[in-house]
VOBA-851331 format. One record per residue (C-alpha): x, y, z. Coordinates in nm, 4 decimals. Example, Ala and Ser with C-alpha at 12.3 -4.5 7.8 and 13.67 -1.06 7.14 Angstrom:
residues 2
R      east     north        up
R    1.2300   -0.4500    0.7800
R    1.3670   -0.1060    0.7140
***
This chain:
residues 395
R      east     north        up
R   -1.3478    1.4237    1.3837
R   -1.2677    1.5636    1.0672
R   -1.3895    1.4409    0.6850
R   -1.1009    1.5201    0.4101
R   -0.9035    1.6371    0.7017
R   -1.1176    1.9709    0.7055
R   -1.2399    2.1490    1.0559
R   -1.6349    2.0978    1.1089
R   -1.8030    2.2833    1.3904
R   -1.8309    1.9810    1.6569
R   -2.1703    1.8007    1.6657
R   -2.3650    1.7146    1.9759
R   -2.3301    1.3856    1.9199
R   -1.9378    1.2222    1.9324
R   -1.7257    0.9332    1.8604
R   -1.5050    0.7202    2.0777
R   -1.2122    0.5581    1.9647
R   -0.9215    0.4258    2.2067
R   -0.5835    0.4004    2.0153
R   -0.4414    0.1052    2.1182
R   -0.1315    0.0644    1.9965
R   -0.1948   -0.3178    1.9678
R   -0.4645   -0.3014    1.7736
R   -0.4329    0.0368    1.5694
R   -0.1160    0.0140    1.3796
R   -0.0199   -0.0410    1.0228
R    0.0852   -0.4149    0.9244
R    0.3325   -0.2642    0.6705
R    0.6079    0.0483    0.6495
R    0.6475    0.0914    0.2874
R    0.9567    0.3080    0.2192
R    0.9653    0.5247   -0.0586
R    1.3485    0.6316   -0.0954
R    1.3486    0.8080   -0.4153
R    1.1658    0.8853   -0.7037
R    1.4526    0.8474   -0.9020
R    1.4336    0.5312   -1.1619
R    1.5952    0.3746   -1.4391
R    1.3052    0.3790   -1.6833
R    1.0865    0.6979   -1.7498
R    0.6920    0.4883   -1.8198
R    0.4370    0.6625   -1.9424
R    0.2107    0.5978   -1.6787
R    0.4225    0.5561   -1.4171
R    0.1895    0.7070   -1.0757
R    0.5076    0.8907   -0.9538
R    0.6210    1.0159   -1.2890
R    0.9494    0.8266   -1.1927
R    1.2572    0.9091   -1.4447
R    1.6505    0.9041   -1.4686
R    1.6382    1.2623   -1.4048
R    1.4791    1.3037   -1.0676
R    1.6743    1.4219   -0.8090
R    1.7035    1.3640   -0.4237
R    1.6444    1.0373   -0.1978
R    1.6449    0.9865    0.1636
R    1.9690    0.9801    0.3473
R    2.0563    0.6057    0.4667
R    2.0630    0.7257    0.8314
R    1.7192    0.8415    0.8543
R    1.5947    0.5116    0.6907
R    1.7578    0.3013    0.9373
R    1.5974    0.5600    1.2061
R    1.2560    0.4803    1.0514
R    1.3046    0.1489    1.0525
R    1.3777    0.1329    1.4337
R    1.1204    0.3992    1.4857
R    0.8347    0.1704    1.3523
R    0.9925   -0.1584    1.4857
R    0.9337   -0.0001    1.8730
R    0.6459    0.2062    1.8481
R    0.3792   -0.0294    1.6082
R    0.3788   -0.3791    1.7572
R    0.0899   -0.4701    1.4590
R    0.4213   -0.3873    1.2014
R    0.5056   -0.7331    0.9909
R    0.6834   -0.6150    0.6522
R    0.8916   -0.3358    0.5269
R    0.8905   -0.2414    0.1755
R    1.1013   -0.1091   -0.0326
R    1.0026    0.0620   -0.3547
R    1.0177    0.3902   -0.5351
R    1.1220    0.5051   -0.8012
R    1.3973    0.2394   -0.8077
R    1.5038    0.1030   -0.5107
R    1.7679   -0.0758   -0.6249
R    1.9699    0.2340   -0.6987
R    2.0553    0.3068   -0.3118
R    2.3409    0.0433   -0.3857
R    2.4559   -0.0861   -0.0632
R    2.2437    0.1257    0.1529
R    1.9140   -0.0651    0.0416
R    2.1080   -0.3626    0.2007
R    2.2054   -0.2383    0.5381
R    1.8630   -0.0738    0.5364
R    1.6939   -0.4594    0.4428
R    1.9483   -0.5969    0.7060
R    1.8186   -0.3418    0.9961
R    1.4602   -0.4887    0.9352
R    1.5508   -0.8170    0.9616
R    1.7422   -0.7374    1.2934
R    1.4334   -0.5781    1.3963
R    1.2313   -0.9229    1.3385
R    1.0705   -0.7552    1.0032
R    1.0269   -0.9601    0.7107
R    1.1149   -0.7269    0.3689
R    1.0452   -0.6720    0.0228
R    1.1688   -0.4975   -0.2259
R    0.9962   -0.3958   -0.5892
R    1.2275   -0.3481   -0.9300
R    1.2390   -0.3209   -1.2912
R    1.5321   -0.5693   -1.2745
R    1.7393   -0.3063   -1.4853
R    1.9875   -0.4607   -1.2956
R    1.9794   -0.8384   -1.4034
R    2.1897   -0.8185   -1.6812
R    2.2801   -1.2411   -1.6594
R    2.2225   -1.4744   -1.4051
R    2.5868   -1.3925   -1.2976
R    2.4997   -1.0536   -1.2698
R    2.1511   -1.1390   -1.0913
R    2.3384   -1.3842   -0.8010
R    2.5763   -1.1198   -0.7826
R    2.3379   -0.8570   -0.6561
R    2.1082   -1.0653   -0.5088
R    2.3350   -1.2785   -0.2583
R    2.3911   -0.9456   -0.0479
R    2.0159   -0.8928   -0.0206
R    2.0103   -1.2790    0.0629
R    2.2865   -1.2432    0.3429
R    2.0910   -0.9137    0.4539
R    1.7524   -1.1139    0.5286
R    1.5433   -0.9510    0.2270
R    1.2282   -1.2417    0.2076
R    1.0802   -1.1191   -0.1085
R    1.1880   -1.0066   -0.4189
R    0.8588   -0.8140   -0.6668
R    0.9638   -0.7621   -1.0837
R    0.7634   -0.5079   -1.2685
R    0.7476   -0.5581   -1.6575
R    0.4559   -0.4591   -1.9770
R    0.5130   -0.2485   -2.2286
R    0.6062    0.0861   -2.0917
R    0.8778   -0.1118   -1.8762
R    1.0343   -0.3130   -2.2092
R    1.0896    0.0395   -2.3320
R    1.3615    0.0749   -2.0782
R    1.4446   -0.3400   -1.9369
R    1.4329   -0.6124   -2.1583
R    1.1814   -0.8849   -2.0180
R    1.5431   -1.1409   -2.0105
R    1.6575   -0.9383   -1.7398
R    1.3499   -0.9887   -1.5346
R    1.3937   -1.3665   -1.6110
R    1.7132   -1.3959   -1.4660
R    1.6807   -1.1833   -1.1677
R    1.2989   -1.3554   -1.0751
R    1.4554   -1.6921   -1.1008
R    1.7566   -1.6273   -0.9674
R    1.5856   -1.5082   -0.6594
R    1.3946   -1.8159   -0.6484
R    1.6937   -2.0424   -0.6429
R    1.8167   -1.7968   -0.3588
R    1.4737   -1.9238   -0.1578
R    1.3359   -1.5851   -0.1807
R    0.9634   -1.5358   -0.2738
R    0.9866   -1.4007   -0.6404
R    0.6840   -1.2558   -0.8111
R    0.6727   -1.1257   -1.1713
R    0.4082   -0.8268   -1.2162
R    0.3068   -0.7977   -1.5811
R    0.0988   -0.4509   -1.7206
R   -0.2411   -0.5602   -1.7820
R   -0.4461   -0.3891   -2.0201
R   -0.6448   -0.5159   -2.3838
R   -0.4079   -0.2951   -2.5752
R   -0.0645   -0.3952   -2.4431
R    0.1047   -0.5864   -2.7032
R    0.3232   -0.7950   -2.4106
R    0.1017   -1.0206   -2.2154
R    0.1195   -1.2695   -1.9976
R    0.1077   -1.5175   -2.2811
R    0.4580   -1.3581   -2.3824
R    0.5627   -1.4350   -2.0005
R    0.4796   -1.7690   -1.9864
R    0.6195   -1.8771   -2.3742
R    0.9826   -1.7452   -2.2420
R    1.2190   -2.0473   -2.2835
R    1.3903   -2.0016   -2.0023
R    1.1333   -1.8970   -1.7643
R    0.9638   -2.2194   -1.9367
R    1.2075   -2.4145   -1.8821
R    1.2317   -2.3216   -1.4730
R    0.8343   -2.3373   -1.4323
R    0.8447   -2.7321   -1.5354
R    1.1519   -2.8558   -1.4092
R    1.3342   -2.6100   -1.1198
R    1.3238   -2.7373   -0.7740
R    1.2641   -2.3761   -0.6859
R    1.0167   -2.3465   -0.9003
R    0.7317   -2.3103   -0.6224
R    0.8858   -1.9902   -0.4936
R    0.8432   -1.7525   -0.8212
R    0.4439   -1.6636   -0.9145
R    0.2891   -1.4656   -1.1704
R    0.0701   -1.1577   -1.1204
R   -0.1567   -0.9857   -1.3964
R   -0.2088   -0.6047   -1.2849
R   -0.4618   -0.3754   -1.3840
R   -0.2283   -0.1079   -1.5760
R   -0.4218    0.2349   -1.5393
R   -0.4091    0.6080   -1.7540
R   -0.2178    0.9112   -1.5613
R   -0.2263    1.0652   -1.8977
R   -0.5562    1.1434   -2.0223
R   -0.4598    1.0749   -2.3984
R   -0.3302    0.7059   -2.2899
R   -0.5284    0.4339   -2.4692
R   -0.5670    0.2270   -2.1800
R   -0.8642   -0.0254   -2.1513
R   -0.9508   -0.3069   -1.9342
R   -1.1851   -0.6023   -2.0027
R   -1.5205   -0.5502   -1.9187
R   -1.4824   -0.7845   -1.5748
R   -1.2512   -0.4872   -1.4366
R   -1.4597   -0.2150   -1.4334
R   -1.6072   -0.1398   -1.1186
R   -1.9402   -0.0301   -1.1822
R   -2.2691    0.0457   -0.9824
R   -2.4295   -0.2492   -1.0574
R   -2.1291   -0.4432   -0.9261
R   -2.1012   -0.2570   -0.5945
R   -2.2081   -0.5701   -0.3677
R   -1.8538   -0.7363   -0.5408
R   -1.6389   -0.4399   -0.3875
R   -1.4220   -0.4268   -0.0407
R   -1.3318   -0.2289    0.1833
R   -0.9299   -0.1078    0.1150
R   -0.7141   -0.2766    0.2608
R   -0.3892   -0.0159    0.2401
R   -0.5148    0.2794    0.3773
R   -0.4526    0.2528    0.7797
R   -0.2759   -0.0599    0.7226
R    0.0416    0.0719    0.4954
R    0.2333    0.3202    0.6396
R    0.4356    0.5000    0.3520
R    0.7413    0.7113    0.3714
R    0.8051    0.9435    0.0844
R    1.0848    1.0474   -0.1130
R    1.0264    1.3733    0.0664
R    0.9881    1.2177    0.3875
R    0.6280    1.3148    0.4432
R    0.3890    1.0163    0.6356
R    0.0808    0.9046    0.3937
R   -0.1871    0.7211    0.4785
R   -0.1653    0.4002    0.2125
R    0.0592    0.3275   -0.1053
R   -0.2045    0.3096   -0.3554
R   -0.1474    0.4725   -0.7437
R   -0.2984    0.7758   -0.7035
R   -0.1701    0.8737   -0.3056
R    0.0152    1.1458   -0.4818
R   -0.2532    1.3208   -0.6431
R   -0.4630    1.3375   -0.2865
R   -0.3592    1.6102   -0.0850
R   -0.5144    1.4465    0.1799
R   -0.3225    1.1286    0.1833
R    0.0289    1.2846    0.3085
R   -0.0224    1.3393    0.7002
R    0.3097    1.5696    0.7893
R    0.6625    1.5213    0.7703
R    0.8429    1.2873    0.9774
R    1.1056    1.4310    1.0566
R    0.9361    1.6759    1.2383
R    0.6984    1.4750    1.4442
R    0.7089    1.0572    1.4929
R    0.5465    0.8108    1.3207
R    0.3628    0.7380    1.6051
R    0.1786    1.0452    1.6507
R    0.1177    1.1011    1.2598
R   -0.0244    0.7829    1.2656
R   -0.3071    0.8241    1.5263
R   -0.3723    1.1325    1.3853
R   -0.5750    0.9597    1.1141
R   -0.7833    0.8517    1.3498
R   -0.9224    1.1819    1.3565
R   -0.9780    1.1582    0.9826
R   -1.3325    0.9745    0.9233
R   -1.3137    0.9419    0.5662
R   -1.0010    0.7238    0.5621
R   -1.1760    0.5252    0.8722
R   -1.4542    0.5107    0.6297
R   -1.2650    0.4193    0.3272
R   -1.0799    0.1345    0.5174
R   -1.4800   -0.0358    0.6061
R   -1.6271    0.0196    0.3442
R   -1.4072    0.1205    0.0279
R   -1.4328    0.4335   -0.2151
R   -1.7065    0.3048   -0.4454
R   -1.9701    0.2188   -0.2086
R   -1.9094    0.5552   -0.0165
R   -1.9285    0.7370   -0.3438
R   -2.2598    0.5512   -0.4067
R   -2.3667    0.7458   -0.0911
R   -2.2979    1.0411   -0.2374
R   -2.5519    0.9517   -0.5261
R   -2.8105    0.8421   -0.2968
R   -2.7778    1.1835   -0.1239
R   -2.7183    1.3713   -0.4893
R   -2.9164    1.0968   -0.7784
R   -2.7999    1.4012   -0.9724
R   -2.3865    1.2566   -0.9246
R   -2.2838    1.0616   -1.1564
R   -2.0789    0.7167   -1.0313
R   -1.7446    0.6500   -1.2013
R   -1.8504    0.3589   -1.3534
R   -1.5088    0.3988   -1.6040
R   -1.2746    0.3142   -1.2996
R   -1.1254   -0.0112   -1.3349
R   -0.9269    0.0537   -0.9844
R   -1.0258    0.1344   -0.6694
R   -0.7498    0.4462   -0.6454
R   -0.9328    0.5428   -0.8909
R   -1.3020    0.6105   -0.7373
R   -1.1373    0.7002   -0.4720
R   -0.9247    1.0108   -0.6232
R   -1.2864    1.1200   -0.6986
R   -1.4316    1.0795   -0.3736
R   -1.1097    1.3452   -0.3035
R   -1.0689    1.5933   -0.6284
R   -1.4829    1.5898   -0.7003
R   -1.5497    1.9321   -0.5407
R   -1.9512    1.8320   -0.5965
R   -1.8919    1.4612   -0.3669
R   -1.6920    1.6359   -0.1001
R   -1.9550    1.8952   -0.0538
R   -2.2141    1.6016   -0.0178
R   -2.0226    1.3913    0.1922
R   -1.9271    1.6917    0.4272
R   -2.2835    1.7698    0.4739
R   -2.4319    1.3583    0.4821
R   -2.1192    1.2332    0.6270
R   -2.2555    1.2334    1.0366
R   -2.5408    0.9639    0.9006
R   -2.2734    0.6864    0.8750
R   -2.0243    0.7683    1.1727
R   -2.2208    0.5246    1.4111
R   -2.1936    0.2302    1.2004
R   -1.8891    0.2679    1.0354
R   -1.7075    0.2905    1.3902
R   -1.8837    0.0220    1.5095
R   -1.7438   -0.1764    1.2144
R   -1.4081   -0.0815    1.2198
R   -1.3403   -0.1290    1.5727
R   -1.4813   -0.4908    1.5675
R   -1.2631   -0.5386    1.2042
R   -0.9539   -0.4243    1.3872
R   -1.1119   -0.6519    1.7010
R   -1.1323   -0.9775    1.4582
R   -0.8136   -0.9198    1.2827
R   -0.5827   -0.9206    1.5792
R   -0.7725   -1.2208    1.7303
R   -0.6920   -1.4241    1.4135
R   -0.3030   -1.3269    1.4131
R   -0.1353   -1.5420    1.6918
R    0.1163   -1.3217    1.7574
R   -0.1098   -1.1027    1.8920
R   -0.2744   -1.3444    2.1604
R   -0.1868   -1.2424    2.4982
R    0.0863   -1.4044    2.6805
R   -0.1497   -1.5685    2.9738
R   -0.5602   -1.5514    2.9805
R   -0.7221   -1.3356    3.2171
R   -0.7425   -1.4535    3.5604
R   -1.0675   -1.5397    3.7571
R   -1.2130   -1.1474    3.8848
R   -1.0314   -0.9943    3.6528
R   -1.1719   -0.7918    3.3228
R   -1.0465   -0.9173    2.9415
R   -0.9083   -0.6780    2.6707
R   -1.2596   -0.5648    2.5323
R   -1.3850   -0.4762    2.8783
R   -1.0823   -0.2892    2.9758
R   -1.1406   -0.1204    2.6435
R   -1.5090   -0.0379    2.6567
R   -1.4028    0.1204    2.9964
R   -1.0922    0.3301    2.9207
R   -1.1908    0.4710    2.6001
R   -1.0140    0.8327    2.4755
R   -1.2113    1.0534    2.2492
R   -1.1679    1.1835    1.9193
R   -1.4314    1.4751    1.8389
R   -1.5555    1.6505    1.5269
R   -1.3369    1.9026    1.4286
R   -0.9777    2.0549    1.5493
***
């Protein structure tokens, strides 16, 4: 098994993992076409502008799509993001209609640049409709009004809501930003449709925590965000790594879609088109620290690194969780620590994951088996004890 997806000599002691395509699989495909956009934000986590060049071709898109439709029976959504998603024209609706042949329910994420009216918005939106798209996310805050006034994410959100999609406005969040959701919610119009529209139920309203990729960026959060040490009992384990599948504008496999995959080496797991999605998939599984970072979450395995080194300081400043754990990655000092402590935890951890994995698939009914076992015969978790491949330490 391999920490930061470095070769260790192999221990004496090893780990056992069956992948089990019914149970190991990521829950989402997020598609990254390009990282071409509209707007140019400040802090924008792919440095997104007008001026970036490339995307991928519709054809391999659609063969993703079908490729993660057969091979990952856990797969429930596609997304579509970037960049600007919106700018693949009609290929981002024969690539929302191919997931929704495919029994896929689909979103797609926007800056609404191109919501000019509520003409304009049912315009663009009824081919998305007709395609099968389910869910329709606007980003807006300051950075974003530079570049899309906040009228054009009011009549494309509740446009899509009349539609019957799910519509969800995502404001910056941040104690500096001059647009809040205060702003949002005193908008006449979108007033106006939260009392009274019929479709009113279908468009919500999402605060995000807005964070600095440039260090001079006067970004705070209240003190509630921050994700300190003495708060660690409050904090998860992530739930995108392992369980969002991303495809980049460069058509490299990463392991989740949070804001700082980019800056982690680590995170991109080879290109697709030179191996499937299957098999860069599994390979993660070979990867402890993302096993470990889906149990138990960056901060409380950098706190391990403390315990092991009181001498670390914990990044009590983050206010994310990308954010502790792009330290747990670019902190030469914490890998070193980790690499050397990291054996301690691999009993437990596996234990845990294979019984969260174990308890999630139990709860989703589409994952029940067709008929119960008979009488003499063995259940799932006996067959699995039984037939178990190996992954060990190292290449």
């Amino acid at each position: 098994m391999k920490v930061y997806s470095a070769q260790l000599s192999r221990p004496h002691s090893e780990c056992f993992l069956k992948v089990d395509p019914a149970h190991h699989g990521p829950t989402h495909l997020t598609i990254l076409p390009t990282y071409r956009c509209t707007a140019a934000c400040a802090q924008c986590c792919f440095e997104s502008n007008p001026h970036v060049q490339g995307r991928i071709p519709i054809e391999r898109i659609l063969g993703y799509i079908d490729q993660a439709a057969r091979d990952f029976p856990t797969l429930k959504l596609v997304v579509f993001s970037g960049g600007e998603c919106f700018l693949l024209r009609d290929d981002l609706d024969a690539a929302i209609a191919r997931a929704a042949e495919r029994g896929l329910a689909t979103r797609c994420v926007t800056n609404g640049y191109w919501a000019t009216s509520k003409r304009a918005a049912a315009e663009r939106i009824a081919p998305l409709y007709e395609a099968g798209l389910s869910e329709l996310n606007f980003s807006t805050g300051d950075d974003h009004q530079k570049f899309v006034p906040f009228d054009r994410i009011v009549f494309g959100a509740t446009t899509a809501a009349e539609f019957g999609l799910r519509a969800l406005i995502v404001v910056e969040g941040r104690k500096e930003a001059r647009f809040t959701m205060d702003d949002v919610l005193a908008h006449a119009d979108l007033a106006e449709f939260l009392r009274a529209s019929p479709a009113r139920a279908n468009l919500l309203l999402l605060n995000n925590i807005w964070i600095p990729f440039q260090d001079e960026a006067p970004i705070s959060q209240p003190d509630e965000a921050y994700r300190s040490r003495d708060r660690i009992e409050r904090f998860q384990g992530c739930d995108n790594v392992l369980e969002n599948m991303v495809i980049t504008p460069h058509e490299r496999l990463a392991s989740c879609c949070g804001l700082t995959f980019e800056h982690i080496p680590e995170m991109k797991i080879g290109d697709a088109r030179a191996r499937s999605l299957r098999e860069l998939y599994d390979s993660q599984l070979e990867d402890f620290i993302k096993i470990w970072i889906r149990v138990e979450g960056p901060e409380k395995i950098f706190l391990f690194a403390t315990q092991k080194d009181p001498g670390l300081p914990f990044p009590d400043g983050s206010t994310h969780p990308c954010q502790t754990c792009a330290a747990l990655f670019l902190n030469p000092r914490v890998r070193r620590v980790l690499g050397e402590h990291y054996l301690e935890k691999v009993p437990e951890v596996m234990f845990r994951y294979q019984m969260l994995r174990t308890l999630e698939r139990r709860s989703d009914p589409s994952f029940a088996p067709a008929t119960p076992p008979g009488p003499g015969t063995s259940g799932p978790e006996a067959g699995e004890q039984r037939d178990q491949g190996r992954i060990g330490f190292g290449a």
